[in-house]
C-alpha positions in Angstrom: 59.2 136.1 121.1 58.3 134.1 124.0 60.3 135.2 127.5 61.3 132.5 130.0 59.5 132.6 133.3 60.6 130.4 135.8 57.5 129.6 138.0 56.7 128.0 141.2 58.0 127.4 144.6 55.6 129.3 146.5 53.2 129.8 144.1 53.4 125.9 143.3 52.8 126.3 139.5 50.3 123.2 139.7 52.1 120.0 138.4 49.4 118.4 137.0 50.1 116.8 133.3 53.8 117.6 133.9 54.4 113.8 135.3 54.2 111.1 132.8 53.3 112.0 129.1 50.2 114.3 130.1 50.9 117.6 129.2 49.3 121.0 127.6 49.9 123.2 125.2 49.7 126.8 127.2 47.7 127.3 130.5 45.7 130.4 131.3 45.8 131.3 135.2 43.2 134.0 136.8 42.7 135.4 140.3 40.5 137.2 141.6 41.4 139.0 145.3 39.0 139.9 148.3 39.6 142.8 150.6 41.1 140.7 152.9 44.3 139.1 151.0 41.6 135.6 149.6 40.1 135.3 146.6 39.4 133.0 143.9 41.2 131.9 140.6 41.0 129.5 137.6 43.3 127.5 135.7 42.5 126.3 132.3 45.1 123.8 130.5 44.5 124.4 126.5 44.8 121.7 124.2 45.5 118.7 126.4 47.9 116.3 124.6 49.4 112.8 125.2 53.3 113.1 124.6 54.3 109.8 122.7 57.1 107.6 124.9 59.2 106.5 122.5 57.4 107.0 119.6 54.3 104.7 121.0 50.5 106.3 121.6 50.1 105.9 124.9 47.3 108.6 124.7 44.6 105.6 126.1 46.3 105.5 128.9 47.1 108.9 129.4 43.5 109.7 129.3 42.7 107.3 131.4 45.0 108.6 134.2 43.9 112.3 133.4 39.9 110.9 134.5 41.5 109.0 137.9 44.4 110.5 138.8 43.3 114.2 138.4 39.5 114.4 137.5 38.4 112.1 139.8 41.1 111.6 142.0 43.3 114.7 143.8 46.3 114.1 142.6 46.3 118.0 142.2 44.8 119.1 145.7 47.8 116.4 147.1 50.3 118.3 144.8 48.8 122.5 145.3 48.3 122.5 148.9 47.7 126.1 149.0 45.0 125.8 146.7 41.3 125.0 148.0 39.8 123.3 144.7 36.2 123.9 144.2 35.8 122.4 140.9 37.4 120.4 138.1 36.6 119.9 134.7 37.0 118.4 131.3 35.5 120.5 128.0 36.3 121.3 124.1 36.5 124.6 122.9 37.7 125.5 119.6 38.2 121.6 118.6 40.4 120.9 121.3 40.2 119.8 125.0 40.7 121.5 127.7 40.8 121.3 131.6 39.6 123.9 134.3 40.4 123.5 138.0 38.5 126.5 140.2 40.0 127.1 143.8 40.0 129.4 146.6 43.4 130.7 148.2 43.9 132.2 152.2 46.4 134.8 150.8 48.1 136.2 147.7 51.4 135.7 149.4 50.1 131.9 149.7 50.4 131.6 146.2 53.6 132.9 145.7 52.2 137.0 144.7 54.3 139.6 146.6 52.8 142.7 148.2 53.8 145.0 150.7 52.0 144.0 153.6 49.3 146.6 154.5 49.4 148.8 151.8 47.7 148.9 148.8 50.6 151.6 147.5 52.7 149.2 146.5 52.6 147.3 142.9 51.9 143.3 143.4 54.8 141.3 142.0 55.0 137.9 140.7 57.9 135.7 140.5 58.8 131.9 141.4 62.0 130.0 140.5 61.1 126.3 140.9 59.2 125.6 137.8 60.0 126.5 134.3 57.2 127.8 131.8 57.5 129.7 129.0 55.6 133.5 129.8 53.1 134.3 126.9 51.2 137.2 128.2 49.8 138.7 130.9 47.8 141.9 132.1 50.7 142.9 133.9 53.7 144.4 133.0 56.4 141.6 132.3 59.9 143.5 133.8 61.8 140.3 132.1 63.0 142.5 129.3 64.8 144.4 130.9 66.0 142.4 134.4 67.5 138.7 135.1 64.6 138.5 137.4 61.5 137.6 135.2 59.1 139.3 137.4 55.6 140.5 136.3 54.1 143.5 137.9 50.7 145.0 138.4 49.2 148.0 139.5 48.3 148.9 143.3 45.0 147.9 143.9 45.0 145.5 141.1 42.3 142.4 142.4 42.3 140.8 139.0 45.1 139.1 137.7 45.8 136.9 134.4 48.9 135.5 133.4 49.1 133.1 130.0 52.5 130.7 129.8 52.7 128.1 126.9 54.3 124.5 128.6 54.6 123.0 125.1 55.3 124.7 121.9 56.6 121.5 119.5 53.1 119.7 119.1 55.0 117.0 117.0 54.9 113.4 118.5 51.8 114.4 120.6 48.5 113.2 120.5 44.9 114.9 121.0 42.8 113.5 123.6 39.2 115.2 122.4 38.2 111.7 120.9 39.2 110.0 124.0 37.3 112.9 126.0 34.2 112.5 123.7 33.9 108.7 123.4 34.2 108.7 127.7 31.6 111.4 127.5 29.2 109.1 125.5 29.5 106.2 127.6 29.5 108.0 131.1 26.5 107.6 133.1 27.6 109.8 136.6 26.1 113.3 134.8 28.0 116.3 133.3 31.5 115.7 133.6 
């Protein structure tokens, strides 16, 4: 069974496909850490859907404001301040589509981790309260179980992190965007997108 993990604040959960009808299906986050506190991380959306409004496709446009708004535009460097985006994709895997956005980060404390400040004795602990996921997995040890306070917690001296949550789990009255993806692909003349 799936725990509730409230995330964001700090760590600024990124918003993007949580306006409007754009949303995924889980979203896979990864950090890397260097010596100094920065580091590097990815997050992949899986299975990006167009929610129906009121029981009309508005997938179209959905994809369409996916490409400007996010893709193209920085809607999510404007929203995830303390994230540094080096990259942004669109790709399929598995038959559905799925986003990427690569960054770099000052600190872990930036991004709403908490460590004790010089000392790599210490476990790194996760925990926001502004945004509501649903935690999946993680390779930490999820302490929601057994506390109120959905923390996850890692090792000291952990520099890789991963944490899966699902955003959607009804699929119902959602629709795929791969053709959409695929048919832009086609017709796109700016290079690998």
């Amino acid at each position: 069974m799936f725990r509730k993990l409230l995330l964001a604040t700090t760590f600024v959960w990124p918003l993007i496909f949580l306006t409007g009808c754009l949303t995924s299906e889980s979203k896979e986050y990864r950090f890397q850490v260097n010596p100094d506190g920065s580091g590097t991380g990815t997050i992949t959306f899986v299975n990006i859907v167009s929610q129906d409004d009121e029981e009309r496709d508005v997938s179209f446009k959905d994809f369409g404001e996916l490409v400007t708004d996010y893709l193209e535009g920085s809607d999510f460097e404007d929203q995830n301040s303390a994230y540094h985006v080096t990259g942004k994709r669109l790709f399929e895997r598995d038959g559905k589509l799925m986003g990427e956005i690569a960054f770099s980060f000052g600190s872990l404390d930036s991004i709403g981790f908490f460590r004790q400040p010089n000392c790599d004795c210490c476990p790194t602990l996760l925990y926001s309260e502004a945004f509501q996921e649903t935690y999946a997995e993680s390779d930490g040890k999820y302490l929601g179980e057994t506390s109120a306070t959905p923390f996850i917690q890692w090792a000291p001296g952990t520099k890789e992190f991963y944490v899966k949550t699902t955003v959607l789990d009804d699929l119902s009255n959602t629709r795929a965007l791969l053709t959409h993806w695929q048919d832009w692909k086609k017709n796109d003349k700016s290079g690998e997108r």
